[in-house]
C-alpha positions in Angstrom: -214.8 136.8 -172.8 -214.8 140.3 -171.5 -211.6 141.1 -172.6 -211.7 139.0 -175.9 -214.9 141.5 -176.5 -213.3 144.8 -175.9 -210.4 144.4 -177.9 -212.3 142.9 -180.7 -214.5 146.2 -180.7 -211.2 147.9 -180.3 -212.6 149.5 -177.1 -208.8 149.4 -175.2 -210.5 151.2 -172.3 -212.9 149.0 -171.3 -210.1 146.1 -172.1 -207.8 147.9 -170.1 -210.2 148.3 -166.8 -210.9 144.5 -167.3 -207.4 143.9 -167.2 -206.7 145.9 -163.9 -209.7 144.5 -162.1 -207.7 140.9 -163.1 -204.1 142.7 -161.4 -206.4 143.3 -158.5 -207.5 139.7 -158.2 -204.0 138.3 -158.4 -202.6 140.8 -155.6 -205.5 139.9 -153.5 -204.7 136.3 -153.8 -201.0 137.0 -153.7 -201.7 138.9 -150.4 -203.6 135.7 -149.0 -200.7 133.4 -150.3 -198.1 135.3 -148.4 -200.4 135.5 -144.8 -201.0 131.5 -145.4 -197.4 131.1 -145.8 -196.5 133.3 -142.5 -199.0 131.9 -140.4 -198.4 128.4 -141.5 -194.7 128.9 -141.0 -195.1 130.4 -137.2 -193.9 128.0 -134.0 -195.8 127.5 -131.3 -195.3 129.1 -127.5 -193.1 126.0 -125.8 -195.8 126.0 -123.3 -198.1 125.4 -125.6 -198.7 121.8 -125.0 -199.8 122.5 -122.0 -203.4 121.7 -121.4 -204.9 124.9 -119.1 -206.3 124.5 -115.8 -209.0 122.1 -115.8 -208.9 121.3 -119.3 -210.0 117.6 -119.9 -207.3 115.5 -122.2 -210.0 114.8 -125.0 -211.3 118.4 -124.8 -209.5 120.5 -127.4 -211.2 123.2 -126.9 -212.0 126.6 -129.1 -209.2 128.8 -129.0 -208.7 131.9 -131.6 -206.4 129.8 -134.0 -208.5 127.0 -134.3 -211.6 130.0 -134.6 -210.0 131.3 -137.4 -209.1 127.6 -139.0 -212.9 126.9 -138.9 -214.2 129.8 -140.2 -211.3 129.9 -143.3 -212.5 126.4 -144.1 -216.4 127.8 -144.0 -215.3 130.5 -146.1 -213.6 128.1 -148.7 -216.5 126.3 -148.5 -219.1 128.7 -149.1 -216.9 130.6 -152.1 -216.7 127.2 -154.0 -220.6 126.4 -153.7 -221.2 129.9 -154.7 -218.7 129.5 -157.8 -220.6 125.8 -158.5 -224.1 128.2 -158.4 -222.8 130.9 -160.5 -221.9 128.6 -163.0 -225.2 127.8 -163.9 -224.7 124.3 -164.0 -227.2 122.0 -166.2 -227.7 118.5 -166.0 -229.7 118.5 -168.8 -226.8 119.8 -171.3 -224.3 117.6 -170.0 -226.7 114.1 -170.8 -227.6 115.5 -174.5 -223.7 116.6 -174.8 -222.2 112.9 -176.2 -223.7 113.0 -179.9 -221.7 116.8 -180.5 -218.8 115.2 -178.8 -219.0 111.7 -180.8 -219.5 114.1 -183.8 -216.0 115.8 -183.5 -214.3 112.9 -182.1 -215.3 110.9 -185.3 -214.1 113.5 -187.5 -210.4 113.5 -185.6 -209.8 110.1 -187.2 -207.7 109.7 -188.5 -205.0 113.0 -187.7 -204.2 114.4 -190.6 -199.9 115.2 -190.3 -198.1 117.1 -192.9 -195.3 119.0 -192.5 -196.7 122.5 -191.9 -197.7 121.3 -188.9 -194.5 119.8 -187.7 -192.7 123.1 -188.3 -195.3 125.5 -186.7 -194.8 122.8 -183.5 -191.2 123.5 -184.0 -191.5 127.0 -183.8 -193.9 126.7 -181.0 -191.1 124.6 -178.9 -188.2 126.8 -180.0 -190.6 130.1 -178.5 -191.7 128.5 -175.7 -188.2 127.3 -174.5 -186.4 130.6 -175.7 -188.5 133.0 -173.6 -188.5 129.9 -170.6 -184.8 130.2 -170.9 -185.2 134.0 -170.5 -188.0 133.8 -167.6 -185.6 131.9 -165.2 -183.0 134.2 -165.5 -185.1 137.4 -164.9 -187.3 135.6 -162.4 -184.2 134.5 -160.8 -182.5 138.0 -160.4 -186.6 138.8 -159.6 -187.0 136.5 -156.6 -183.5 137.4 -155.3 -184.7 140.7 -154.6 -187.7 139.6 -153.4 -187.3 136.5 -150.9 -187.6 136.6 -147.3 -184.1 135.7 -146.0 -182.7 136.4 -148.9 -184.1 140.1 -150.6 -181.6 142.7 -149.1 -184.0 145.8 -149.2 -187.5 145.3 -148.1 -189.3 148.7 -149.8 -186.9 147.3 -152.8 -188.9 143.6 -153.0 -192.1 145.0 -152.0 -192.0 147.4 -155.3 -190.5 144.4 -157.4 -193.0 142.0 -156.2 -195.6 144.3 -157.0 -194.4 145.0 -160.4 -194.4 141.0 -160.7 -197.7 140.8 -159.9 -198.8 143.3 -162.2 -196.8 141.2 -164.8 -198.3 138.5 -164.1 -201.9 139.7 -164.3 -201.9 141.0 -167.5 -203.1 138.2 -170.0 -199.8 137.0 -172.2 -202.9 137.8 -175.2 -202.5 141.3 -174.6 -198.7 141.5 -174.6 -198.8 139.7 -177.7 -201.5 141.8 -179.0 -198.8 145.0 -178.4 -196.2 143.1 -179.9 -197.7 142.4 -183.2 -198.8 145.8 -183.4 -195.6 147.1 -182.3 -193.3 144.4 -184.5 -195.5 142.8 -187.1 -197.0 139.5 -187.3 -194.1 136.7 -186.7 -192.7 134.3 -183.6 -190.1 137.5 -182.4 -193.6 139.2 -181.2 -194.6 135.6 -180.1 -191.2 135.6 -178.0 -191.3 138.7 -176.1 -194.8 138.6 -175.2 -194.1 135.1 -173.1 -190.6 136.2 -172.1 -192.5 138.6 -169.8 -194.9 136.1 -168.7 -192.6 133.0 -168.1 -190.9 135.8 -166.1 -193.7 136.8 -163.6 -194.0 133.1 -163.5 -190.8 132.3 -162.7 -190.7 134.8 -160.1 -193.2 133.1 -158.3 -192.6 129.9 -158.2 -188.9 130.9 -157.8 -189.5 133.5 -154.4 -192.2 130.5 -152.9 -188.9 128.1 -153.3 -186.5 130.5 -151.3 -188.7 131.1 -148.3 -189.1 127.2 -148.4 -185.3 126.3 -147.6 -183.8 125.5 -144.4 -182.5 128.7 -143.5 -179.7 126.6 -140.8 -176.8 126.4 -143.2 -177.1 130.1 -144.8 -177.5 131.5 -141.0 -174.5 129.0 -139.8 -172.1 130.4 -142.4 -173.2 134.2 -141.9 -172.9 133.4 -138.4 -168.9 132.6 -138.8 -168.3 135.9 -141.4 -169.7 134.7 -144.4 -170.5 137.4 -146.6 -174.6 136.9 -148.3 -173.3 136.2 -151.8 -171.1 133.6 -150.2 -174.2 132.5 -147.7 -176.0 131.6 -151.0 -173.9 130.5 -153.1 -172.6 127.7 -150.7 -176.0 127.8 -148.2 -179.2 128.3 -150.0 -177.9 127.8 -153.8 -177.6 123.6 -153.4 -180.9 123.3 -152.0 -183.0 125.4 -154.5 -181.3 123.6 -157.5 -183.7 121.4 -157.7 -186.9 123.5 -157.6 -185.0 125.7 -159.8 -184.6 123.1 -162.8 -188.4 121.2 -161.8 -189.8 124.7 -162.0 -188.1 126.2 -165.2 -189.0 122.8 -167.1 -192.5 123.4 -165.9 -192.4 126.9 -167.0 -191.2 125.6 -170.4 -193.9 123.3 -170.5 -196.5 126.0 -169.3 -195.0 128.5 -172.4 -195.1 125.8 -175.3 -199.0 125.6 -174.8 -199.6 129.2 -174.2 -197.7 129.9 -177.1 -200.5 128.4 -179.4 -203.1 130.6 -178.1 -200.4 133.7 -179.0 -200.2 132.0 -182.5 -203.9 132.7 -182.8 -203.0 136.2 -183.2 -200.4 136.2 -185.3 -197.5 136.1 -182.9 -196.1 132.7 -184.6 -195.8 128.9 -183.8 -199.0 126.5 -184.8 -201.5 128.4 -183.3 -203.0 130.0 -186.8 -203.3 126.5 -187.8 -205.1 125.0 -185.2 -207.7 127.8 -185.6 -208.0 127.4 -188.4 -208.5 124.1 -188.7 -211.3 124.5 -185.7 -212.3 127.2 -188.0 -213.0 125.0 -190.8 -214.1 122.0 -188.8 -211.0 120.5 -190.2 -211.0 118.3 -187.2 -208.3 115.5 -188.1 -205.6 118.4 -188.7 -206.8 119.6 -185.1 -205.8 116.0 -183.8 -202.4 115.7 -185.4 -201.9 119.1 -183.8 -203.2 118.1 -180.4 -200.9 114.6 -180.7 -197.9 116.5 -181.7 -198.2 119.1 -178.5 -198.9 116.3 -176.8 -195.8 114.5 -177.6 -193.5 117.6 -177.1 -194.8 118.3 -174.0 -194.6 114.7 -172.5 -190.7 115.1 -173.5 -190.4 118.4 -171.5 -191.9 116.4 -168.4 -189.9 113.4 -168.9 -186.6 115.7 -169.2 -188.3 117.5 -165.6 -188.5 114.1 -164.2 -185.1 112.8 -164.7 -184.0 116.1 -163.6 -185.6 116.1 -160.2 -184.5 112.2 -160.0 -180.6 113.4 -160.5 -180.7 116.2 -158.3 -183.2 115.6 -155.2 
């Protein structure tokens, strides 16, 4: 609401420290995913099992890992109570909420279709899986420079995954916002704005997948002269086809409903008509629109399912 505020007023610096106080956020939380994923992926000493000196079978006992374990679940804890609390939570709303809600849900009925909607959904789907197409391939070449195992210059992936994260915290609103102003009002600005998104996200899931897979068979075949295109491409490649296609479908699917928000500023698909028809508590066009998504993105996750079916 921040953001939504300042650029309304056209107050770009405010918007623009709201949106690096949301970059900071998402490195933080990048920098926690990354120490989870270390830690979680460290082997215990072989001597490990050992119980000390002394050390009764049923007593585990308090040693620094399970220290910090505790203390991350108390902190995980505490931060989601304190969220719950800040969200000023009422009771009281919720119980007198169902006559607004039986209000709007009566007016859905029945959806109003025509074909203006059908073609803003089409644009909508050809946007969304355009710029998805374009976000695997960058967030491909991105998490190739990137992975553990697989980057093959660490100051280079530190400096690419920190541009990614910086991608990825900018709201896709924004770019779209730049776009429009840049291009005009139209589905190219619509398209460009979530090519860099479905990008960062690509990159993401994309770099978590690579420093999932077994690293035995890309070792094995370095090990007997392999060079690390050839490592990949025969070692690493056939296991992350799968989270590659699951992942990009996903992304598709994630794009095809942010791609409505963008149409709310002009950057194309059936966006502008579902505000509008919020707008004009025109709530039976709002349900065909809502059933039509629906429908298109069911497809998408249907496709992802036999996908993952065909190639796990």
């Amino acid at each position: 609401m921040a953001l939504q505020t300042a650029l309304g007023s056209l107050d770009y610096r405010r918007a623009a420290g709201v949106i690096c106080v949301i970059i900071v956020l998402i490195l933080l939380l990048e920098l926690l995913s990354v120490a989870i994923r270390r830690r979680g992926g460290q082997e215990r000493p072989a001597g490990s099992a050992a119980l000390p000196a002394g050390r009764r079978v049923h007593d585990v006992g308090w040693d620094r890992d399970r220290v910090l374990r505790f203390a991350g679940a108390g902190t995980a804890a505490a931060v989601f109570l304190v969220s719950l609390w800040s969200l000023d939570l009422s009771l009281d709303r919720l119980a007198g909420a169902w006559p607004n809600v039986r209000a709007m849900l009566t007016g859905m009925w029945p959806p109003a279709f025509s074909g203006e909607i059908f073609m803003g959904v089409l644009e909508s789907l050809l946007m969304a899986l355009g710029a998805a197409s374009v976000g695997a391939l960058g967030g491909l070449a991105a998490a190739l420079l990137t992975a553990t195992g697989v980057a093959p210059w660490r100051p280079l992936a530190a400096v690419v995954r920190a541009l990614v994260v910086v991608m990825r915290g900018i709201p896709d609103l924004v770019y779209a916002l730049l776009f429009v102003a840049a291009l005009g009002l139209g589905p190219f600005a619509g398209f460009l704005a979530l090519s860099i998104s479905c990008t960062a996200l690509a990159a993401k899931f994309f770099t978590d997948a690579l420093e999932r897979l077994a690293p035995v068979p890309h070792e094995a075949l370095t090990s007997v002269g392999a060079t690390r295109p050839q490592a990949f491409t025969a070692g690493s490649w056939p296991q992350f086809v799968p989270s590659f296609t699951g992942n990009g479908l996903f992304v598709a699917d994630l794009a095809l409903r942010e791609s409505i928000v963008l149409g709310i500023v002009g950057a194309g698909g059936v966006g502008y008509l579902m505000q509008e028809s919020i707008a004009t508590l025109r709530y039976d066009v709002t349900c065909a629109i809502v059933i039509a998504i629906a429908v298109v993105v069911y497809g998408i996750e249907a496709l992802a399912r036999l996908a993952r079916r065909h190639l796990l």
